[in-house]
C-alpha positions, -999 to 999 in steps of 0.1 A, spaced: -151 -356 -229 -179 -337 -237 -182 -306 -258 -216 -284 -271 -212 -263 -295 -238 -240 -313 -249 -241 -351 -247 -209 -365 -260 -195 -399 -257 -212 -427 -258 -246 -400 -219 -239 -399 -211 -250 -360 -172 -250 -343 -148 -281 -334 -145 -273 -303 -107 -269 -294 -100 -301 -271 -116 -321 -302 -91 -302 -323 -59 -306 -302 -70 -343 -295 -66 -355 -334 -43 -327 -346 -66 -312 -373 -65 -279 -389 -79 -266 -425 -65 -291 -443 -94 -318 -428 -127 -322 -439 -156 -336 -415 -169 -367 -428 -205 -373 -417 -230 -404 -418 -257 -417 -395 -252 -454 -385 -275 -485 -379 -288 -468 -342 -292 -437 -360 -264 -422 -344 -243 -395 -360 -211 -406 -362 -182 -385 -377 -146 -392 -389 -120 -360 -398 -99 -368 -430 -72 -350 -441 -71 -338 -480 -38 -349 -491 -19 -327 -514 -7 -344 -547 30 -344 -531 16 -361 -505 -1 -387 -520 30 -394 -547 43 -424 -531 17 -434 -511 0 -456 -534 4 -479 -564 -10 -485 -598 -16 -517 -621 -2 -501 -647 28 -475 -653 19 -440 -646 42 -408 -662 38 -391 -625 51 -359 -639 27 -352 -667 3 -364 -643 12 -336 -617 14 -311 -641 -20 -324 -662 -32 -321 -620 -19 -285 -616 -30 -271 -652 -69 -289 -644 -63 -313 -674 -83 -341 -649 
């Protein structure tokens, strides 16, 4: 598949709708750019996880209070 899109003001430029149907993104992905050893560009979408979403996901070497951390997270205490 092939898609061109146009880079508009700013350099802002569209993901073109089969690109976003084919990996299910929406606003809650960021575009992750880098150029590789060819000099290629190469780009990978990751999602931004929510704090609810990452509770669980992932583990600590040491004990974590994960609600003062939440609410330390939603009052900008980090």
């Amino acid at each position: 598949m092939v898609s061109v899109t146009k880079i508009y003001d700013k350099f802002q430029t569209v993901i073109p709708l089969e690109i976003r149907n084919e990996f299910n993104l929406d606003k809650s992905f960021k575009v992750e750019w880098r150029i590789n050893n060819n000099g290629k560009v190469e780009l990978d979408f990751i999602k931004e996880l929510t704090l609810d979403e990452m509770i669980g996901k992932y583990s600590a070497a040491e004990k974590i209070d994960s609600v003062k951390l939440k609410q330390d997270f939603k009052n900008n205490n980090m």
